[in-house]
C-alpha positions in Angstrom: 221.8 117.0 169.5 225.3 117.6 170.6 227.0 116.9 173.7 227.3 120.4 174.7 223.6 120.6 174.1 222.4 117.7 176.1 225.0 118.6 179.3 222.9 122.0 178.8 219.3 120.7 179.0 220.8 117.7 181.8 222.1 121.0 183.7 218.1 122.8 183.2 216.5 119.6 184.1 218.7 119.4 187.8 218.1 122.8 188.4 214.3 122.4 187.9 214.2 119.4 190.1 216.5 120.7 192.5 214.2 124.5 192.8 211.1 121.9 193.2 212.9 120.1 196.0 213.4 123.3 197.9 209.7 123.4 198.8 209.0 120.4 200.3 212.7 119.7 202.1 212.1 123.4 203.6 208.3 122.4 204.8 210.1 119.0 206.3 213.6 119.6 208.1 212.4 123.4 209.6 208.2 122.8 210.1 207.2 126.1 211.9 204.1 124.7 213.3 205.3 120.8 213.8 202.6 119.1 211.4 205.4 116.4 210.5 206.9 115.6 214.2 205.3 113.4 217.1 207.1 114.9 219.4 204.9 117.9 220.7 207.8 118.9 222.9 208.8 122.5 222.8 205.6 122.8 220.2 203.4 126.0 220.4 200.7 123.5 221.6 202.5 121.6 224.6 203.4 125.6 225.7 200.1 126.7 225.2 199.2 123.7 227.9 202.0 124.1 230.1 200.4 127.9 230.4 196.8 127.2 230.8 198.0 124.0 233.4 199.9 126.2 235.5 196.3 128.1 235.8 197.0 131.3 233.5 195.7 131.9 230.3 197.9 131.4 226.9 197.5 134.5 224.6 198.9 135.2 221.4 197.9 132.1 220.1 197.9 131.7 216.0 197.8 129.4 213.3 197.7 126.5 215.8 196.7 122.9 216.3 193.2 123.5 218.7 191.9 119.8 218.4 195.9 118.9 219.7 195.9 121.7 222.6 192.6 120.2 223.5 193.8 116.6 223.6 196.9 117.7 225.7 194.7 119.3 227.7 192.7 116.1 228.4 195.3 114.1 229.6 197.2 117.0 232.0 193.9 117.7 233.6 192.2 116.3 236.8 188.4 115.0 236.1 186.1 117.4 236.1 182.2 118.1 236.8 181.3 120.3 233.9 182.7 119.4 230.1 181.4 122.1 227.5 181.2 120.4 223.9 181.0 122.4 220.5 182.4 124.8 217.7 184.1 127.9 218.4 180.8 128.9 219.1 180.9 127.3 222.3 183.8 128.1 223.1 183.2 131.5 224.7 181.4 129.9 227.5 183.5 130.1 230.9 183.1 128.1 234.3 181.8 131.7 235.8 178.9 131.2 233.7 178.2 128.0 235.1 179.3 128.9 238.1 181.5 125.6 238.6 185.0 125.4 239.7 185.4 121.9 238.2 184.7 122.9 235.2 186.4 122.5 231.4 185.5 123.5 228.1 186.3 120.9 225.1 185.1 123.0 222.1 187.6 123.5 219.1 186.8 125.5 215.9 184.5 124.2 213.0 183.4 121.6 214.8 180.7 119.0 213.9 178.9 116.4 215.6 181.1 113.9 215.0 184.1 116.6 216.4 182.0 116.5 220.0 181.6 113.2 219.8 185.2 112.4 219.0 186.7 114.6 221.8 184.2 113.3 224.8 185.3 109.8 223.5 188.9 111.0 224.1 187.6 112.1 227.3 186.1 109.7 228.9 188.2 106.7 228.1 190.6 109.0 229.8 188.6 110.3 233.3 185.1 108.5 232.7 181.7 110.0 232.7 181.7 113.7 234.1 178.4 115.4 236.5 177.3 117.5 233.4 177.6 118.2 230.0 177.1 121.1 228.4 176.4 120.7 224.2 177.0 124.0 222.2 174.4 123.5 219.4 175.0 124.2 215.7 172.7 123.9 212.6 175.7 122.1 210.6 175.4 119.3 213.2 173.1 117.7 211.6 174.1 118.2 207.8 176.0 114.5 207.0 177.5 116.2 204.0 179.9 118.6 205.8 183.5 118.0 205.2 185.1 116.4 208.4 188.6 116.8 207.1 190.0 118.0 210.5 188.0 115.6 212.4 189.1 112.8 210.5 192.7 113.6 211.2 192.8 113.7 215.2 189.8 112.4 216.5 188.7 109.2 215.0 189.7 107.0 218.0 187.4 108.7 220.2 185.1 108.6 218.4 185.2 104.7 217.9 185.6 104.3 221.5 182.0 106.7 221.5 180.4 104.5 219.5 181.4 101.3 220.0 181.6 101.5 224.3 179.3 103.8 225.4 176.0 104.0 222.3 176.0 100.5 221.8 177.1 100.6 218.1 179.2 97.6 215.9 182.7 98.6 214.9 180.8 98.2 211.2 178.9 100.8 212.1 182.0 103.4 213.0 182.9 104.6 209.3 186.7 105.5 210.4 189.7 103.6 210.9 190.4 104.3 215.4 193.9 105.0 214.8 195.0 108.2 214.2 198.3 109.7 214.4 200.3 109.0 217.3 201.0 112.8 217.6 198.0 112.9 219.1 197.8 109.9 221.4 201.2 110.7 222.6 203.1 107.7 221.6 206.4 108.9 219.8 207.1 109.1 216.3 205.4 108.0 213.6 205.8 107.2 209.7 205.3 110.3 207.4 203.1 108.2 205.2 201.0 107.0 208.0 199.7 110.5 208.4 196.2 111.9 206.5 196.6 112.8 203.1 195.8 116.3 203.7 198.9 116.8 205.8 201.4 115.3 203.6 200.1 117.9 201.1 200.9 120.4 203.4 204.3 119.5 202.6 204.1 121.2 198.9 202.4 124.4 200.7 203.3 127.8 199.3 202.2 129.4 202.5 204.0 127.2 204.7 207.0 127.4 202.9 206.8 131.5 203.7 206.4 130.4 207.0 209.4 128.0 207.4 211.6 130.2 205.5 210.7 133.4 207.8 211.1 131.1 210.8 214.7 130.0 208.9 216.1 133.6 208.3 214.6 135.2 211.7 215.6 132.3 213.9 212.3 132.0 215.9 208.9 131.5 215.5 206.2 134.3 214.3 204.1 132.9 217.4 204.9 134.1 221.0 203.0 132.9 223.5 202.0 135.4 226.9 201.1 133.8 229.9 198.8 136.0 231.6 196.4 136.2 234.4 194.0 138.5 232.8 190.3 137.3 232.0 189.9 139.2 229.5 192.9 139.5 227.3 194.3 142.3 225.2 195.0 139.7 222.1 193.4 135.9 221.8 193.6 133.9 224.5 192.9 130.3 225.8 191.8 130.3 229.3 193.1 127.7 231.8 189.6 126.3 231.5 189.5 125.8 227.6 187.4 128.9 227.2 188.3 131.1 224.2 188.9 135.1 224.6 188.2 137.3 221.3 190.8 140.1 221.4 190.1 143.2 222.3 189.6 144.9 219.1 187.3 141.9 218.3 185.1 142.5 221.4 184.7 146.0 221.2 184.3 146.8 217.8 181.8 149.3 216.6 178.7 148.4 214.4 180.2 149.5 211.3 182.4 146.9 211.6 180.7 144.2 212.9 178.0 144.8 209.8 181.2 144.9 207.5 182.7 141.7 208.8 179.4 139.8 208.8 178.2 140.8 205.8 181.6 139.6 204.3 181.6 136.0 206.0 178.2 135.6 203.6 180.8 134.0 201.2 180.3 134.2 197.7 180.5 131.1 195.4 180.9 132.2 192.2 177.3 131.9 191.1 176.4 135.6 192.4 174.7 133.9 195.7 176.8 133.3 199.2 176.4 130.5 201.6 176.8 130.2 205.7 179.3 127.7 206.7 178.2 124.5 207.4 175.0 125.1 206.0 175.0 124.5 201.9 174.1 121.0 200.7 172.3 120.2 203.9 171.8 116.1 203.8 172.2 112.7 205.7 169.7 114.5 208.4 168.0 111.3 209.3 171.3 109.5 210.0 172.8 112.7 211.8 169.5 113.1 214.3 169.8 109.5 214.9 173.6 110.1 215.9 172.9 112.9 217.9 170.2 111.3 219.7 172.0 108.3 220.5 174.9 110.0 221.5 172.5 112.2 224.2 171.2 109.0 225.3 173.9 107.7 226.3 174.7 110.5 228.5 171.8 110.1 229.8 171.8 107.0 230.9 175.4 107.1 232.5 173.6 109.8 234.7 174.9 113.0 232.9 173.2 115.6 233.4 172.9 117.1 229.5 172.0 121.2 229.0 171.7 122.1 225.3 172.4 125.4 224.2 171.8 126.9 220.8 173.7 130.1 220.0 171.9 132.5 217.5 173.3 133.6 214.3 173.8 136.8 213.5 170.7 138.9 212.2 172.7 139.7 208.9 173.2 135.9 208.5 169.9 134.5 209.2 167.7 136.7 207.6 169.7 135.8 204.4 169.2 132.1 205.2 164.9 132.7 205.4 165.6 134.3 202.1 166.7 131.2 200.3 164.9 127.9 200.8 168.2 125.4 200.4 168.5 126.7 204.2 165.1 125.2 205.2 166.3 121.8 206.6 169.0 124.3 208.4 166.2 126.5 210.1 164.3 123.4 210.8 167.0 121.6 212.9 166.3 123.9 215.9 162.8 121.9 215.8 164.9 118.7 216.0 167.0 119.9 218.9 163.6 121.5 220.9 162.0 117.5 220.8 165.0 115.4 222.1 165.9 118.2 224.7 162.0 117.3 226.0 162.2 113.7 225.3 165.6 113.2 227.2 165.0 115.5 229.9 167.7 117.7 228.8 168.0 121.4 229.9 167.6 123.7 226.6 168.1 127.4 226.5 168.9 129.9 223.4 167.9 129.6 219.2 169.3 129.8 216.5 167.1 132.3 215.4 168.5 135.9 216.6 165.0 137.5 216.6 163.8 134.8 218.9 166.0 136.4 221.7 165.6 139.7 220.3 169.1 139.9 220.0 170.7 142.7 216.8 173.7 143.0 215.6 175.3 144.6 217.9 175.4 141.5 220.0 177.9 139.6 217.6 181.0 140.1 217.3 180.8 138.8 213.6 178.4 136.9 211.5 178.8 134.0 213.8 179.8 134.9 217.4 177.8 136.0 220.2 179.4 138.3 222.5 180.5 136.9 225.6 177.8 138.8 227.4 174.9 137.3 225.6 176.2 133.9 225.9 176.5 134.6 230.1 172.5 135.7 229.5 172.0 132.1 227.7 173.5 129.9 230.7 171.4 132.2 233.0 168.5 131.5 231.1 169.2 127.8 231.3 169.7 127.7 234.9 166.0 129.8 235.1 164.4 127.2 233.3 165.4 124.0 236.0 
């Protein structure tokens, strides 16, 4: 090989390493959504707080850190009576429901038992026990084998402080490490390796690089937050209560497309069939009932008054669950919920079951969501049944 041909493939090779640079440098030094920073200062969460603080609502909220605004939220707020715990499911559930000033809703989206958990352990190691709590039931919370990526990141501390202070359990029995990063526990910055493996991937993220270089040619971020005093919002919007508004389009859409939309979350897998989130390769139910019932208990026996409320699924979604019979342990976790409501003295309104409530389609506002109305109906129901 010559010289001439060797400077040649030395040049190719730099060029190749340098292009493959670009990527991750990009994703570091200009980091649209702040996944790589402690410092949550001037982040689309910490003004997102600041909005909902100051008693308005924060719309126009995307592609955001929930379990983070959540957290913040935690720490700026006074205690309260009322905490709501649960998925995004939950999270439509306002204090006029309840009909509670002192009221706050906790839930973030996709959460799992061991989210609710987490978040109340951030809680109360923060304010102590509150008057009430208010669990947003899901069938997935008692399926061990759902991935807990997001918990895993942000919540593992409180979740130690859970189980370890409050239910009585040995730190051998806590599964996760209690630290987590310290963008979440407020306590400056932090070592790039020290974070979760799935966020330094994020630093080789295609999309994310689109979304640092837009941000690096336009000069400002694609989010823009609105701080509004509307209830009901136009576009998304986190309420100064933690309560979650669907846009407008979202909450008024006709059946067409709410039959469209739900009939598309029925994901496929490749195999011809679909599944419903959170409910495929149902296991670890024994150890997951034991968790939840523990964790109810000792609620209960700090005096909290503990009102369980199971949202229904959406017709379209259910019905395809009776259909196959990998959903049975799924269905059945309703039962599970019914007996520890009556054994703890807990409040319990709703089902999972849609025709149960004789509730159609037209009450979702997708495969997953109740409308806001139906869920007011629920906490009615509840307060009926004391």
């Amino acid at each position: 090989m010559t010289v001439s041909s060797r400077l040649r493939k030395a040049v190719k090779i730099l060029i190749v390493l340098a292009l493959a640079a670009v990527v991750p440098l990009t994703n570091l030094l200009v980091d649209p959504a702040g996944i790589f920073t402690t410092d949550v200062t001037g982040s689309v969460e910490q003004q997102a707080v600041d909005i909902m603080l100051s008693g308005s609502s924060a719309e126009g909220l995307i592609n955001y850190d929930e379990r983070l605004v959540k957290r913040l939220c935690i720490y700026g707020i006074e205690p309260v009576d009322t905490l709501v715990l649960g998925s995004s499911r939950g999270a439509l559930i306002t204090s006029e429901m309840v009909g509670e000033d002192s009221f706050f809703n906790l839930s973030v989206t996709g959460a799992g038992l061991k989210d609710i958990i987490g978040i109340y352990g951030v809680y109360h190691e923060t304010h102590g026990a509150p008057q009430r709590v208010i669990i947003a039931l899901d069938p997935w919370f008692l399926n061990g084998n759902r991935d807990s990526g997001r918990f895993e990141q942000v919540l593992t501390d409180g979740y130690s402080y859970c189980l370890t202070q409050l239910m009585g359990y040995d730190e051998s029995q806590v599964g996760y490490s209690p630290s987590v990063s310290a963008k979440y526990l407020g306590e400056g910055a932090g070592s790039f390796f020290s974070y979760p493996l799935e966020t330094q991937l994020e630093l080789f993220s295609i999309p994310y690089f689109q979304s640092s270089l837009s941000l690096l040619l336009n000069g400002q971020s694609s989010v823009q937050l609105t701080a509004t005093s509307e209830q009901n919002t136009e576009g998304g919007s986190l309420r100064p209560d933690g309560s979650y508004c669907y846009p407008r389009a979202y909450r008024e859409a006709p059946l067409s497309e709410i039959t469209e939309l739900a009939e598309s979350q029925l994901l496929p897998t490749g195999d011809d069939s679909a599944r419903i989130i959170g409910c495929e390769d149902f296991g670890g139910v024994s150890e997951m009932q034991s968790l939840f019932y523990d964790f109810v208990s000792a609620l209960r026996e700090q005096d909290v008054q503990v009102d369980l409320v199971a949202v229904p699924l959406n017709p379209i979604l259910y019905d395809y669950m009776l259909q196959h019979q990998r959903y049975e342990k799924a269905i059945e976790s309703m039962d599970f919920f019914r007996e520890t409501a009556q054994q703890l003295s807990c409040g319990l309104a709703g089902d999972f079951d849609p025709h149960a409530l004789g509730a159609g389609v037209m009450d979702f506002y997708d495969g997953y969501h109740y409308s806001a109305e139906r869920v007011a109906q629920l906490l009615d129901s509840l307060g009926e049944g004391r």
